[in-house]
Backbone as CSV, one residue per row, in Angstrom:
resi,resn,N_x,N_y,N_z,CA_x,CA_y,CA_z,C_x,C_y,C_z
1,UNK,6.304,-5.023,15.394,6.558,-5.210,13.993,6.661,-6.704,13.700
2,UNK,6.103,-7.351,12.475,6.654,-8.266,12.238,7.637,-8.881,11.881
3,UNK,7.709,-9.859,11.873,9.249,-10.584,11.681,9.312,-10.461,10.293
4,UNK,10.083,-10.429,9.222,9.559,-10.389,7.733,10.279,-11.580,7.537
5,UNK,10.158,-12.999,7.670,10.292,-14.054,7.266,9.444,-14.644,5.879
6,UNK,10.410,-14.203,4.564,9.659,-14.685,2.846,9.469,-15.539,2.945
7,UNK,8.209,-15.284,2.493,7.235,-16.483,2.272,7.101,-17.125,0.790
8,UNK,6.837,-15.449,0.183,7.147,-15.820,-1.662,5.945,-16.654,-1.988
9,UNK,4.796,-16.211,-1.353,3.696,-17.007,-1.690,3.079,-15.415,-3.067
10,UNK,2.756,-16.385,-3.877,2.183,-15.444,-4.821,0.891,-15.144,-4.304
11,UNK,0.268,-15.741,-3.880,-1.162,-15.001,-2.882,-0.814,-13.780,-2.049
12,UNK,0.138,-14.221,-1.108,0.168,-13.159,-0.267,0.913,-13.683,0.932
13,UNK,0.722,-12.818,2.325,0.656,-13.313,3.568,-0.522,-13.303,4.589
14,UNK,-1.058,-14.383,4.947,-2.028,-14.179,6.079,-1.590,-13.585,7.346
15,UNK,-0.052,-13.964,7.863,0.458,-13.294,8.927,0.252,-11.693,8.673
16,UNK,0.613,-10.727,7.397,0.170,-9.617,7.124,-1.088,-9.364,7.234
17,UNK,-1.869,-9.927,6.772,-3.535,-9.335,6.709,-4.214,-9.471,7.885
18,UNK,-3.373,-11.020,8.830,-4.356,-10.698,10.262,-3.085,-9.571,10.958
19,UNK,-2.417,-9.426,10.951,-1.646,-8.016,11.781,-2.199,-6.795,11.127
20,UNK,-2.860,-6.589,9.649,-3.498,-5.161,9.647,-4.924,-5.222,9.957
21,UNK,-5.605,-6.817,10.204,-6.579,-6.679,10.539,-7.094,-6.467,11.922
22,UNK,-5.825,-6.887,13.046,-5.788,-6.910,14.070,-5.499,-5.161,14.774
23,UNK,-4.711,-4.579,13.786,-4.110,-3.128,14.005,-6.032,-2.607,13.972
24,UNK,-5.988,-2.685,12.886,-7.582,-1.871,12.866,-8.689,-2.050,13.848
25,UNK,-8.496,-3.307,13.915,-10.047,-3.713,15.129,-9.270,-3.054,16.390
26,UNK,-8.555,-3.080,16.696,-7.786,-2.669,17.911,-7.585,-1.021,18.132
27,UNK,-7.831,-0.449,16.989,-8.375,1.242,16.809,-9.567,1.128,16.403
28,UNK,-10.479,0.342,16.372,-11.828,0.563,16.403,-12.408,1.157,15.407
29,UNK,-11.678,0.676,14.136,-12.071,1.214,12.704,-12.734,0.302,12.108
30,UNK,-13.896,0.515,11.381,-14.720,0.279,10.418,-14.312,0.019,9.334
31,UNK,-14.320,-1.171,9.039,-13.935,-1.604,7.665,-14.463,-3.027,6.934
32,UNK,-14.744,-3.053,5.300,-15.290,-3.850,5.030,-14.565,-5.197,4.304
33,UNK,-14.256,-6.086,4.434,-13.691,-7.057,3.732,-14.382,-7.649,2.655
34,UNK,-13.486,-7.518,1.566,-14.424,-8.301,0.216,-13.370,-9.659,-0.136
35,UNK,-13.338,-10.634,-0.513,-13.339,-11.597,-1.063,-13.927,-11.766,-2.472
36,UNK,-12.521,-12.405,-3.386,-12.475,-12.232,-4.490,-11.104,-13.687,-4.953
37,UNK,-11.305,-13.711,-6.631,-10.216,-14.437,-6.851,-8.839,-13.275,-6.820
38,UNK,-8.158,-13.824,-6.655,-6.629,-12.882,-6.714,-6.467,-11.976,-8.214
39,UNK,-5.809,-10.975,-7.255,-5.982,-9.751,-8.697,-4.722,-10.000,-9.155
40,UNK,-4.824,-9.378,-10.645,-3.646,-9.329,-11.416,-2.813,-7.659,-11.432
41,UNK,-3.937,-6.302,-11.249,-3.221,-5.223,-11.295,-4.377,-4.159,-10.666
42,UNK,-4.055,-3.103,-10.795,-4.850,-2.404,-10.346,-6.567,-2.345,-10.878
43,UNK,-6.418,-2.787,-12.242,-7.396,-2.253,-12.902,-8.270,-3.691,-12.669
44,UNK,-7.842,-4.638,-12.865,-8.239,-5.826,-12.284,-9.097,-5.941,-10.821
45,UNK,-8.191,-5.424,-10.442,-8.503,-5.448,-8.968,-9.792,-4.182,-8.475
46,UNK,-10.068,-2.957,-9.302,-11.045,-2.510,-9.265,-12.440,-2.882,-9.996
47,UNK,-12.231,-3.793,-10.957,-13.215,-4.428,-11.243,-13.987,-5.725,-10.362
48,UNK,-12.928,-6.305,-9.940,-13.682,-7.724,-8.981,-13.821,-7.100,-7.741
49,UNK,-13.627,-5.539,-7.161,-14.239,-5.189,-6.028,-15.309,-4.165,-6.324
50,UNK,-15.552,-4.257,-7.669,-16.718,-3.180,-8.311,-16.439,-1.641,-7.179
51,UNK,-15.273,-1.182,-7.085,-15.105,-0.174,-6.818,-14.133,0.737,-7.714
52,UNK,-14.374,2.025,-7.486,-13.302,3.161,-8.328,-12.370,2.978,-8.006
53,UNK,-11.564,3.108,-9.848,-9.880,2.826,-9.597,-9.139,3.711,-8.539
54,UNK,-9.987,4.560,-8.627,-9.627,6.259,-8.141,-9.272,5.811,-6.197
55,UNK,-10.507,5.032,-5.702,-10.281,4.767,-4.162,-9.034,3.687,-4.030
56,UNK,-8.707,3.029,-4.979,-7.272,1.912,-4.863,-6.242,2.481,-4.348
57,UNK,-5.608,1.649,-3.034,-4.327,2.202,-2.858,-3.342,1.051,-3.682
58,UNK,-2.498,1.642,-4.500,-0.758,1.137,-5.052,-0.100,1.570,-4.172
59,UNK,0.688,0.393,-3.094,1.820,0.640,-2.547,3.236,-0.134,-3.344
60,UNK,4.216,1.096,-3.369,5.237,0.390,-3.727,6.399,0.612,-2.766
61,UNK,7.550,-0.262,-2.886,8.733,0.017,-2.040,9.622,0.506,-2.891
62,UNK,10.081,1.563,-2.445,11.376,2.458,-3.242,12.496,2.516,-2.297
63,UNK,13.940,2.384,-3.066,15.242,2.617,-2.151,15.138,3.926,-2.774
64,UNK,15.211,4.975,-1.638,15.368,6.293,-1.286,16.774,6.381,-0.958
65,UNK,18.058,6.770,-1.803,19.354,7.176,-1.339,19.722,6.064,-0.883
66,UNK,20.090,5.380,0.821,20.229,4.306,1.206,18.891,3.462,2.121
67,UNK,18.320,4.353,2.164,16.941,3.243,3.048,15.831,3.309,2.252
68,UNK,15.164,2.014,2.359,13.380,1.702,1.797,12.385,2.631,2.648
69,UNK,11.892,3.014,1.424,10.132,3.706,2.033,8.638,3.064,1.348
70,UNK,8.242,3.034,2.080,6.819,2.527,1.396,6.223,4.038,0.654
71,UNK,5.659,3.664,-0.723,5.204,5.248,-1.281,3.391,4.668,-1.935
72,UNK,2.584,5.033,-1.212,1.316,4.660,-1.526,0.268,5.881,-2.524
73,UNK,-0.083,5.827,-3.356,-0.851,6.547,-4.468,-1.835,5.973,-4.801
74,UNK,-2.731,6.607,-5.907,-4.151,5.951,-5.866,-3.696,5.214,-7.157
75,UNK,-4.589,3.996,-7.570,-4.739,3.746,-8.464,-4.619,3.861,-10.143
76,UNK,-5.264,5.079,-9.644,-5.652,5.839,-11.350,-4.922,6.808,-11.482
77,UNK,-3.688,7.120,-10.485,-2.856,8.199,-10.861,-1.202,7.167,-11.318
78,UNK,-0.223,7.924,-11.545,0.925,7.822,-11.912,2.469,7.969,-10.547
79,UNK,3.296,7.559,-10.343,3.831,8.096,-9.766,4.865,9.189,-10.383
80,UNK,4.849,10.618,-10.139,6.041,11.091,-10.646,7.475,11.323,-9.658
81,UNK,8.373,10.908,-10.366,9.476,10.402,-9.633,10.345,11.686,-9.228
82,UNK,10.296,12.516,-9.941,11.140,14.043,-10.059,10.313,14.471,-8.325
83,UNK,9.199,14.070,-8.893,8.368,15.088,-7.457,8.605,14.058,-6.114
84,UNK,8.528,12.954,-6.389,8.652,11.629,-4.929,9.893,12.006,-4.954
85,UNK,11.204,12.453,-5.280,12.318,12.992,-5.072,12.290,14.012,-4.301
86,UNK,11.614,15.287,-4.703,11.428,16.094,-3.710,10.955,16.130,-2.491
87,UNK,9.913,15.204,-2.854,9.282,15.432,-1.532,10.060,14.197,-0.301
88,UNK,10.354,13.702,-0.926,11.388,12.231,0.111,12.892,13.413,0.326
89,UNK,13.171,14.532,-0.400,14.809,15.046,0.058,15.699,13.992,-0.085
90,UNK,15.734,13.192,-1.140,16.785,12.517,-1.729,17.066,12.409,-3.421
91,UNK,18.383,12.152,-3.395,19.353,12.588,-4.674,18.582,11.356,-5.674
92,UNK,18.703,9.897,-5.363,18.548,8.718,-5.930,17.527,7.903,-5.482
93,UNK,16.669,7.234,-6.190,15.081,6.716,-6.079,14.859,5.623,-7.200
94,UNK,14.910,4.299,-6.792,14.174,3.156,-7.809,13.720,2.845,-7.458
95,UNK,12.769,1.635,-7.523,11.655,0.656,-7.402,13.065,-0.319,-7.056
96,UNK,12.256,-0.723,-5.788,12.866,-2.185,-4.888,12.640,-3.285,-6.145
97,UNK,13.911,-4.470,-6.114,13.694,-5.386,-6.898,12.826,-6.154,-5.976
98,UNK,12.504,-7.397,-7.022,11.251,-8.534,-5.971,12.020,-9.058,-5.054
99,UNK,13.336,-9.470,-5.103,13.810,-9.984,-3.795,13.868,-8.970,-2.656
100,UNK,14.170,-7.572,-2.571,14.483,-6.264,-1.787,12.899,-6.775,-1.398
101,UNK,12.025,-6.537,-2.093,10.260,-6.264,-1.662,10.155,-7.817,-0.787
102,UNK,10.561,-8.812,-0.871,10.888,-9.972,-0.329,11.372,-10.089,0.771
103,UNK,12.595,-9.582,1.186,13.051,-9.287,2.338,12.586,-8.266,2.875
104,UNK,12.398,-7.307,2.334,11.401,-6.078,3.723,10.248,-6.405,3.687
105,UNK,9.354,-6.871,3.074,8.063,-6.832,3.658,7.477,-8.366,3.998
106,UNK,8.280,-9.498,3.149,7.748,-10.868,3.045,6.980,-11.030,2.233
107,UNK,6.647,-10.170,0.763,5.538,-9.993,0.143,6.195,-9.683,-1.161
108,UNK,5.038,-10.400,-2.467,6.048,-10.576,-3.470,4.802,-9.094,-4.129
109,UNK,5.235,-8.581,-5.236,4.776,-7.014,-5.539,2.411,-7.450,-6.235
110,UNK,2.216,-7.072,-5.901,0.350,-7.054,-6.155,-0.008,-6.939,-4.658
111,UNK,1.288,-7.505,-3.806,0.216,-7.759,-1.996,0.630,-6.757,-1.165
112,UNK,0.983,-5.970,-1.527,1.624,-4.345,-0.106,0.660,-3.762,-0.177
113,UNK,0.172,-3.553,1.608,-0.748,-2.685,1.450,-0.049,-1.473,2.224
114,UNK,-0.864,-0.709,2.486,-0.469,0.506,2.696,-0.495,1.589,4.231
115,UNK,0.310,0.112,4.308,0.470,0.881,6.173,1.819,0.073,6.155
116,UNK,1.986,0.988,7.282,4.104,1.345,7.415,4.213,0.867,9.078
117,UNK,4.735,1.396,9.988,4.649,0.837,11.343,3.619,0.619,11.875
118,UNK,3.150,-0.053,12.925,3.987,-1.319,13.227,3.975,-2.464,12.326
119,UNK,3.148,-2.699,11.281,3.242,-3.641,10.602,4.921,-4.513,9.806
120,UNK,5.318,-2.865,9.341,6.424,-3.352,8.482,7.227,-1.968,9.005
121,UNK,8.371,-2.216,9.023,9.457,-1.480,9.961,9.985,-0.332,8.993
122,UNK,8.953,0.254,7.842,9.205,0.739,6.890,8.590,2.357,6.719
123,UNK,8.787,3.680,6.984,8.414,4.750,6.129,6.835,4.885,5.265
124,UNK,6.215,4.990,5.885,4.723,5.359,4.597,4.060,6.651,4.136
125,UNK,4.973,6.689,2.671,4.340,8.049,2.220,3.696,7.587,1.471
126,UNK,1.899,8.923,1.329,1.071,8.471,0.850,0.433,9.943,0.258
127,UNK,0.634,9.754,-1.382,-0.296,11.056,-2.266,-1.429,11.241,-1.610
128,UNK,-1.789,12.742,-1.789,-2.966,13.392,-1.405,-3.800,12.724,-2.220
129,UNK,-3.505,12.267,-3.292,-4.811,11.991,-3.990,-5.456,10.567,-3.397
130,UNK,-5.128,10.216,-3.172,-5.404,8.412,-2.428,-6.585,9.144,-1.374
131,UNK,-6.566,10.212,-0.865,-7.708,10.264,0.218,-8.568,10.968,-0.067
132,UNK,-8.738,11.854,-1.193,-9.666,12.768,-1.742,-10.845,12.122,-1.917
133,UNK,-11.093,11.373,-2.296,-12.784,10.025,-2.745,-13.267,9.816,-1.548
134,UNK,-12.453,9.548,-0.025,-13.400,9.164,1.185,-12.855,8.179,1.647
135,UNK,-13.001,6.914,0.828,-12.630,5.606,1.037,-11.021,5.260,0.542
136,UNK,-11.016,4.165,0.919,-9.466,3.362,0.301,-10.335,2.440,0.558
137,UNK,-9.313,1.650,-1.009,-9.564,0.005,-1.043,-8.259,-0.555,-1.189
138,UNK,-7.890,-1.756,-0.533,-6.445,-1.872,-0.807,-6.222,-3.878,-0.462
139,UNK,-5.476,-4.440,-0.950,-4.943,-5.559,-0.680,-4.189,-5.729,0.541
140,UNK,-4.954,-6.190,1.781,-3.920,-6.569,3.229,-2.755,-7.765,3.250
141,UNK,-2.625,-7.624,1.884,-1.236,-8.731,2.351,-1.447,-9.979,1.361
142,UNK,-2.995,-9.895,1.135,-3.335,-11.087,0.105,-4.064,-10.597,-1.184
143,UNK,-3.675,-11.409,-2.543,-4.050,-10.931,-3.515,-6.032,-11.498,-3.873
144,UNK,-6.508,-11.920,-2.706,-7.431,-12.451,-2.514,-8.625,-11.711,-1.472
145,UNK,-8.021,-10.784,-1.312,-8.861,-9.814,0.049,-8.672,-8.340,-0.465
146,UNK,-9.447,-7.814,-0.417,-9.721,-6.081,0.027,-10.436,-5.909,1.248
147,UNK,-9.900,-4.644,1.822,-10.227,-3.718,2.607,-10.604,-2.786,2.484
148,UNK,-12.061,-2.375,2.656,-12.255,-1.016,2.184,-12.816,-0.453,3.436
149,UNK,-12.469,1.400,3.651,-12.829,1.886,4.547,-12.872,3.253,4.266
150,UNK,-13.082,3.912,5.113,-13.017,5.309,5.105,-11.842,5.853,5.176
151,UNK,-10.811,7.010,4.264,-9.603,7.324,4.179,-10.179,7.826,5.153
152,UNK,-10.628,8.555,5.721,-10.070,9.294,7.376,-9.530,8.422,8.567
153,UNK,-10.099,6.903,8.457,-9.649,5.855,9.509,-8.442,5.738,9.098
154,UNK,-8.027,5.144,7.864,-6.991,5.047,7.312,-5.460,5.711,7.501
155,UNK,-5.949,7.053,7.270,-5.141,8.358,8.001,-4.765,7.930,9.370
156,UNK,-5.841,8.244,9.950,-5.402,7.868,11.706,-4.835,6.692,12.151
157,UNK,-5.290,5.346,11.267,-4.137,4.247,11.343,-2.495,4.191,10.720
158,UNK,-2.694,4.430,9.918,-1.566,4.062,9.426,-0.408,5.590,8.643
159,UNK,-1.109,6.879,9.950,-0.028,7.761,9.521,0.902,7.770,9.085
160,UNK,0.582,7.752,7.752,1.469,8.573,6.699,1.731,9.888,6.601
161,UNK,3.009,10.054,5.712,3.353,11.172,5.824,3.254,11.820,4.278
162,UNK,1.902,12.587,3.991,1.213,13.153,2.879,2.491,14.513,2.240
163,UNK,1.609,14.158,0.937,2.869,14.886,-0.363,2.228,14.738,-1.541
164,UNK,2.582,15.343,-2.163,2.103,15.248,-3.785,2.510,15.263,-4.456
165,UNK,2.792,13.443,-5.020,4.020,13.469,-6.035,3.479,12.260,-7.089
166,UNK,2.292,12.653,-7.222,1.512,11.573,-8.372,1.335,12.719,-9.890
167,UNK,1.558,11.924,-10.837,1.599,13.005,-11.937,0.108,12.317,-12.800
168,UNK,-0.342,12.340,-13.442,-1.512,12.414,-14.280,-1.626,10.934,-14.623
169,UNK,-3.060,10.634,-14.395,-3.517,9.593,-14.817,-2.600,8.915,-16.055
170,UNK,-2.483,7.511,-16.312,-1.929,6.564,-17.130,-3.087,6.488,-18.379
């Protein structure tokens, strides 16, 4: 795991993107890197990778009761919180402030991508809908890079633990 020493770089972290880039080549997954100026949001960010909002992973960090989980969904869906309640089996659920997302991951909120151990010492649940399209596209750490690959590699890297708690497109 990495050390999560904040950086608070509004780009990102390179220490993150070469540790998920290093995780992947090291499982022998296929994946494409695009280069771009830094995104502002999701919708942004599916336009300068001319890919569907639909293949975007949104990772966010939520305090679950007393511990952080990483909760990854697609793009073009919503999170619903009643259901990420259920399916996490806890009473109480917010969105990590930027300093919380600061100290667990070293990453200020546009740069989480969406893998959980060993990268970040953190929980990764991830909506069914994020893998239905084939691919994921996602930000490794920098608001300047995508990764795109096949959700089945994805799966096998960065097992998550699948649920369905995205409510209807925004």
């Amino acid at each position: 795991m990495l050390p999560m020493e904040p950086t608070g770089s509004e780009l990102g972290s390179p220490v993150v993107e070469e540790a998920i880039r290093a995780l992947l080549v090291d499982a022998g997954v296929s994946f494409e890197v695009l280069e771009h100026p830094p995104i502002e949001d999701a919708v942004h960010a599916a336009a300068l990778r001319r890919t569907p909002l639909a293949i975007g992973g949104k990772t966010l960090l939520m305090k679950a009761d007393c511990a952080f989980v990483l909760v990854a969904t697609s793009a073009a869906g919503r999170l619903d919180s009643r259901r990420l309640r259920r399916h996490l089996g806890v009473r109480r659920l917010r969105f990590a402030t930027r300093d919380e997302l600061l100290a667990q991951t070293g990453l200020v909120p546009g740069c989480v991508p969406p893998v959980g151990a060993p990268v970040f010492p953190l929980p990764l649940h991830a909506d069914h809908a994020l893998v239905v399209n084939g691919r994921i596209a996602f930000t490794p750490g920098l608001r300047t890079r995508t990764f795109v690959m096949a959700s089945a590699e994805w799966l096998r890297v960065a097992s998550p633990v699948l649920g369905d708690f995205a409510g209807e497109p925004a």
